[in-house]
C-alpha positions in Angstrom: -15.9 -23.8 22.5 -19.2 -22.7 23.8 -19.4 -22.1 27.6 -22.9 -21.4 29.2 -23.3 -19.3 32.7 -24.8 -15.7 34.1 -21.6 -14.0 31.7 -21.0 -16.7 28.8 -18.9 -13.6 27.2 -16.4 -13.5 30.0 -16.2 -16.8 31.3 -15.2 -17.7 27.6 -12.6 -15.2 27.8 -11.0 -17.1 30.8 -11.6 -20.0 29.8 -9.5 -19.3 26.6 -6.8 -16.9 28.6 -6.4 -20.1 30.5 -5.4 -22.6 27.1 -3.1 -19.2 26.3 -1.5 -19.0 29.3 1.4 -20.6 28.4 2.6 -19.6 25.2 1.8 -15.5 26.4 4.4 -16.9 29.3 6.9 -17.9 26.8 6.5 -15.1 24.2 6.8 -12.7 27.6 9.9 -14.1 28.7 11.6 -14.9 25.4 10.3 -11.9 23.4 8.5 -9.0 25.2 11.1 -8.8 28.3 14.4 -9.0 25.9 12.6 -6.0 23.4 11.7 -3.9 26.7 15.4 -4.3 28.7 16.9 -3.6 24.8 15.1 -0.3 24.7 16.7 0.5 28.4 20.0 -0.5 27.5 20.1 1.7 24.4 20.1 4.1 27.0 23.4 3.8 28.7 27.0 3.8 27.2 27.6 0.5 28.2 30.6 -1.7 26.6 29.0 -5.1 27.7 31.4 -5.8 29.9 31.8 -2.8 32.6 29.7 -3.3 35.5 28.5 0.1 36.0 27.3 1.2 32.6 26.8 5.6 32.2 23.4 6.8 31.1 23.2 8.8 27.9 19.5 9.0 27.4 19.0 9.3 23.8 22.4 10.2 22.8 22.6 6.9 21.0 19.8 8.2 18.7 20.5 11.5 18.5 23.7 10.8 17.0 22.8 8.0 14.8 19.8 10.0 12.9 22.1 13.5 12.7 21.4 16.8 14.2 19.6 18.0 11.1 16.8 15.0 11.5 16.4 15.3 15.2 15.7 19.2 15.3 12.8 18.4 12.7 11.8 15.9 15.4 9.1 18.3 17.2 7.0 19.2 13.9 7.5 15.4 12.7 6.0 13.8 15.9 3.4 17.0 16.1 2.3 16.2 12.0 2.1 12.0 13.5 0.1 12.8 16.8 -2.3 14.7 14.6 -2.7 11.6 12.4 -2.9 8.5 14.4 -5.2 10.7 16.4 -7.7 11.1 13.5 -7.1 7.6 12.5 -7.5 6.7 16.3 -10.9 8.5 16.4 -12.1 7.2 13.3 -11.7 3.9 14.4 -13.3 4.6 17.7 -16.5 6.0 16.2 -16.7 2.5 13.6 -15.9 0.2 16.6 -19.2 1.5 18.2 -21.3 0.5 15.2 -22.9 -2.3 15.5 -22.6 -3.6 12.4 -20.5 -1.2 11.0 -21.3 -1.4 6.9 -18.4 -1.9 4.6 -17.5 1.5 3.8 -17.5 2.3 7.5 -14.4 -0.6 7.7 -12.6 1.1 4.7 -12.8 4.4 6.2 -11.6 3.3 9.5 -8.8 1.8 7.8 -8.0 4.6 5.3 -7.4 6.7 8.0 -3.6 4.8 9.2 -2.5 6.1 5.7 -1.7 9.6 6.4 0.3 8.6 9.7 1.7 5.7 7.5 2.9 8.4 4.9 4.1 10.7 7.1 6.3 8.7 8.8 7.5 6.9 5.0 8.5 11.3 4.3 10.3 11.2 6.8 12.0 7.9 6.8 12.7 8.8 2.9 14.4 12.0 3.8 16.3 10.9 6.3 18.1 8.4 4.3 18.6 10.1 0.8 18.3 13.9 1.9 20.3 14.7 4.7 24.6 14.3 5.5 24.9 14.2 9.0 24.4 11.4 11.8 26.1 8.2 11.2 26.5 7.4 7.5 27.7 4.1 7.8 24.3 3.1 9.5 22.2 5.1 7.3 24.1 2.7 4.1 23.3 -0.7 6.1 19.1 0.8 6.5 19.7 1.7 2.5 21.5 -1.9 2.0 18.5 -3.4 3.6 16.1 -1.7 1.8 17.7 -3.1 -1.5 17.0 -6.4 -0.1 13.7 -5.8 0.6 12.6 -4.4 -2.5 15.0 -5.0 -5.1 15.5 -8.9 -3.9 11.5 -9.0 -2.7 10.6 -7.6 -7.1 12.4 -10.9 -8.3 11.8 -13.0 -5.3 7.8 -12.8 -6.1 8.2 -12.1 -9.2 9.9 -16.0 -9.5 7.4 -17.3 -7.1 4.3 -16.5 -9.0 6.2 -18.3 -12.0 6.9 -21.4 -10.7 3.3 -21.3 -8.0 1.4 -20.3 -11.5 3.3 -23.1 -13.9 3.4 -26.0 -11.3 -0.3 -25.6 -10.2 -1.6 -26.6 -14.0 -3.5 -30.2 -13.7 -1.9 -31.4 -16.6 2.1 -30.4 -15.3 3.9 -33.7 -15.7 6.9 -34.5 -13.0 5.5 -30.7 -10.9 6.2 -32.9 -7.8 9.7 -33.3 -9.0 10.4 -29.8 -9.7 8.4 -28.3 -6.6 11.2 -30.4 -4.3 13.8 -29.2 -6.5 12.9 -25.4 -6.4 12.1 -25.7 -2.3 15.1 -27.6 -1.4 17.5 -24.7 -1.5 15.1 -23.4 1.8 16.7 -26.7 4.0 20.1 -25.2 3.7 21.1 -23.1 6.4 22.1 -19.7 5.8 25.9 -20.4 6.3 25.8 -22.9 3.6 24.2 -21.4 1.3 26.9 -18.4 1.8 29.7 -21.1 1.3 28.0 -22.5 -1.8 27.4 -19.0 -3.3 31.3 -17.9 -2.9 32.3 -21.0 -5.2 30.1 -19.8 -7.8 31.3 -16.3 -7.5 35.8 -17.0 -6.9 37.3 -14.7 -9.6 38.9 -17.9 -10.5 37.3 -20.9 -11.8 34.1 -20.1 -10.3 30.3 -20.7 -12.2 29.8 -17.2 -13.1 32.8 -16.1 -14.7 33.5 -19.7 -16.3 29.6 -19.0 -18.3 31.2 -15.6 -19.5 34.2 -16.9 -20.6 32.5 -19.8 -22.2 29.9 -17.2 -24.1 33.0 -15.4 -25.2 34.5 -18.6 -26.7 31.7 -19.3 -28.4 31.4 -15.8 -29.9 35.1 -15.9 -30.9 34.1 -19.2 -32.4 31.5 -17.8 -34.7 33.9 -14.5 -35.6 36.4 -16.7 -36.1 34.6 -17.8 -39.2 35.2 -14.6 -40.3 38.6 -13.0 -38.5 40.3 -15.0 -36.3 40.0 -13.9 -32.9 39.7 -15.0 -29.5 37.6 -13.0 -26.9 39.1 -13.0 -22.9 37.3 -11.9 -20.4 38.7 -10.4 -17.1 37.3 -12.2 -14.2 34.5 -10.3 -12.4 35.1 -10.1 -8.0 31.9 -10.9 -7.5 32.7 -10.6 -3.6 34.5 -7.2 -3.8 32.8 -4.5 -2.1 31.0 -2.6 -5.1 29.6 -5.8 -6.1 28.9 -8.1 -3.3 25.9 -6.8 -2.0 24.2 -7.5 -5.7 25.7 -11.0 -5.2 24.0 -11.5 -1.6 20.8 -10.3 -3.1 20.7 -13.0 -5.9 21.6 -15.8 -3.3 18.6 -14.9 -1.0 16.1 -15.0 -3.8 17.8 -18.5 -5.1 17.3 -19.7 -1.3 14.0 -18.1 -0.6 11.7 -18.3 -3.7 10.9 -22.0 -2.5 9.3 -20.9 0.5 6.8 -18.5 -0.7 6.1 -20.8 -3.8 5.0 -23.8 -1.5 2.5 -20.9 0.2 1.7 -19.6 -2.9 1.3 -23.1 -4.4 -1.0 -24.2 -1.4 -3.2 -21.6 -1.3 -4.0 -22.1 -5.1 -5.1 -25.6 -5.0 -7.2 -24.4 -2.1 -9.2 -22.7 -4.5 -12.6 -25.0 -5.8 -11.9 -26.2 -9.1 -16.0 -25.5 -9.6 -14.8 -21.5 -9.7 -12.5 -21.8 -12.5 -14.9 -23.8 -14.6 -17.9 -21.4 -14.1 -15.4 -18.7 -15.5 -14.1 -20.4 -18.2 -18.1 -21.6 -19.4 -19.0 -17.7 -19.0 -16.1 -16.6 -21.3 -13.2 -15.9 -19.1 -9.7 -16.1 -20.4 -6.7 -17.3 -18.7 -5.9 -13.6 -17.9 -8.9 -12.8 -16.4 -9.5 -15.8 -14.5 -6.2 -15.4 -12.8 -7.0 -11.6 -12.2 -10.3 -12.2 -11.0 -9.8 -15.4 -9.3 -6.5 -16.7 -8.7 -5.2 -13.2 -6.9 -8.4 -11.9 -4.7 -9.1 -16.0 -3.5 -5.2 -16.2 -2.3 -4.5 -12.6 -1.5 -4.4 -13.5 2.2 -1.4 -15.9 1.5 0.5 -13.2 -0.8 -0.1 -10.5 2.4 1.5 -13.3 4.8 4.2 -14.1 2.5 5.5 -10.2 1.8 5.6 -9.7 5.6 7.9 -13.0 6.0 9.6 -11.2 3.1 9.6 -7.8 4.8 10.9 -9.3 8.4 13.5 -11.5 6.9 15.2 -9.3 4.4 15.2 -6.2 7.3 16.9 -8.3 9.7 19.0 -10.8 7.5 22.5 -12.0 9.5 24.0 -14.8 8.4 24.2 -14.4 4.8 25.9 -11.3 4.5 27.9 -12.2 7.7 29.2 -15.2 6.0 29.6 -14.3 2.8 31.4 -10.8 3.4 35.5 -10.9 3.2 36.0 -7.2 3.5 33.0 -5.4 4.2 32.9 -2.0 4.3 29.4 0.6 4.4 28.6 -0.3 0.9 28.1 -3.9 1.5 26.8 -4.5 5.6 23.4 -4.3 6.6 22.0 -3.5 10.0 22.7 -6.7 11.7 26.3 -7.2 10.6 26.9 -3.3 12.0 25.4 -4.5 15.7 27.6 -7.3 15.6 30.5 -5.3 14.3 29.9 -2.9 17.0 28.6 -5.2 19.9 31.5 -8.3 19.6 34.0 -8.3 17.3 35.1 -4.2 17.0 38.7 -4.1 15.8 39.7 -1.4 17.7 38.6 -3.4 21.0 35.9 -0.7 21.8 32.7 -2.3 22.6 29.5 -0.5 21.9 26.7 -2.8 23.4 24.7 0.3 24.0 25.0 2.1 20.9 24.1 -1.6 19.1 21.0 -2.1 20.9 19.9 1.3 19.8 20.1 0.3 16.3 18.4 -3.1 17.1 15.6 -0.9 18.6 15.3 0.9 15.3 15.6 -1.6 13.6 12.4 -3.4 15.5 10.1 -0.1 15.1 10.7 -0.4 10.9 9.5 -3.8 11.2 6.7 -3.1 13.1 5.9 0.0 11.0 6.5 -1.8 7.2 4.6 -5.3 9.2 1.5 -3.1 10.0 1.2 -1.0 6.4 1.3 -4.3 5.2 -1.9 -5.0 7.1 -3.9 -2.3 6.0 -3.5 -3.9 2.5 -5.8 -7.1 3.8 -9.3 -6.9 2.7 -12.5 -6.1 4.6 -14.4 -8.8 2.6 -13.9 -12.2 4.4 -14.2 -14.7 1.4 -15.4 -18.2 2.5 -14.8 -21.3 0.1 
């Protein structure tokens, strides 16, 4: 939209503040407010319920992260000022520029690592170096983390697979297989939870009726041999040592469909003229998916790890359904607040003490979100 005047700059400004105006209501209402009146009731000791809920201050936190975190606390947040401030400068000084040159832009964005690091230390310590605190939250931030990295390895991993096979021009029936693959992404989270505990039942479920169907086929070809017949004990898929593994491998076979459609879409947005020039100067298959393929749809890839990223740190209904007896080992951060918030079995409600891990939980979003950004390139490509 171009708006002429005395101030074009400003009155454009309005102009699009105005077409804004009511989505920034919306989000406000629906997502600011609720994030700034959950940081003020992780405040109080509040069941929920009482009407006149006792302030705490940050008791909540100090006794989920431990005594031994919170008394590094001062030379933590003294190391982080020092860094966002440098990163904070450095950005001021390439915002001036003009036309700030692209090393300027790399430097300016360079300079969030340190903080970024820093704050990674100390998230790293805090989980695998230190006792005290509450351990059964510090196992749902490590269950989490799992999900995120152990389930987002395979989830990609897949992704790029089925994006990179179903994207060939001459893939017969990829339509076919594309619906296939994304369907499992139309199923709630609840059903998919219901579906995955028939596959896992100790008895007569998928998984262990494939094992025991390998082992007859191996005592088959022994019995050639020596007769002999092989019977396996039927795994519990859903017991607590093992169910988290299970929940795992039933996100990725729900949400690989997702980021292949985005990964799909942004490859056939590539001009086929690219490929071609590459292939008549020489290029291989490896190297035209190397130097291609991944820098033409590394915007998509960015947006698709933080879906990832936000999803798998704040995942409910999976885990919630699926779980029979969960214990530390196999909750996340979510099912915890619930626990705590709703359904505690000793009648205790901890609505405070919840919404302080929800407000945790929302800063390691926004922290593993924003590293995510400084991964996005400083060279806009146009095609």
């Amino acid at each position: 939209m171009i708006v002429r005047g005395k101030h074009p700059g400003a009155r454009q400004a309005a102009v699009a503040l105005v077409l804004l105006a009511p989505t920034l209501v919306l989000f406000g209402v629906f997502m600011v407010w609720p994030a700034i009146d959950a940081l003020r009731i992780s405040l109080y000791n509040w069941t929920g319920f009482s009407p006149r809920p006792e302030w705490v201050g940050i008791r909540h936190f100090r006794d989920m992260f431990g005594a031994t975190v919170w008394g590094m606390g001062v030379p933590f947040l003294l190391a982080l000022a020092v860094a966002l401030a440098a990163a904070g400068l450095l950005n001021w000084r390439s915002g001036r520029q003009t036309e700030p040159t692209l090393w300027q832009r790399r430097q300016a964005k360079w300079a969030w690592w340190p903080a970024l690091l820093i704050l990674c230390a100390w998230l790293a310590w805090w989980l695998y170096g230190t006792q005290d605190g509450d351990d059964f939250f510090r196992w749902c931030v490590r269950n989490n983390f799992k999900l995120m990295f152990v389930g987002g390895l395979f989830n990609f991993a897949f992704a790029f697979i089925f994006a990179a096979g179903l994207s060939m021009a001459n893939f017969k029936a990829a339509k076919f297989y594309r619906t296939m693959i994304f369907f499992p992404s139309f199923i709630s989270a609840v059903g998919v939870a219901i579906l995955w505990q028939r596959v896992y039942d100790a008895r007569g479920g998928l998984c262990n009726e494939m094992i025991q169907g390998v082992a007859d086929l191996v005592s088959r070809a022994i019995s050639v041999v020596h007769p002999i017949h092989l019977t396996i004990e039927p795994i519990e898929w859903l017991s607590s040592d093992n169910m988290f593994n299970s929940v795992i491998a039933a996100a990725i076979w729900s949400g690989v469909g997702g980021e292949m459609i985005l990964l799909i879409a942004a490859i056939q947005r590539i001009p086929p003229t690219f490929y071609e020039a590459a292939r008549v100067d020489g290029a291989n298959e490896r190297q035209v998916f190397v130097h291609i393929t991944l820098p033409m749809i590394k915007e998509v890839i960015l947006i698709t790890l933080t879906l990832w990223v936000i999803g798998s740190l704040k995942v409910f209904g999976l885990v919630q359904a699926m779980g029979i007896d969960q214990d530390q080992t196999s909750s996340v951060v979510s099912t915890r607040q619930y626990e705590l918030a709703f359904s505690n079995r000793d009648n205790i409600y901890q609505m405070g003490y919840a919404t302080a891990m929800a407000v945790v939980l929302l800063v390691l979003i926004v922290i593993f979100a924003l590293g995510l950004r400084l991964f996005k390139s400083e060279e806009e490509l146009e095609f």
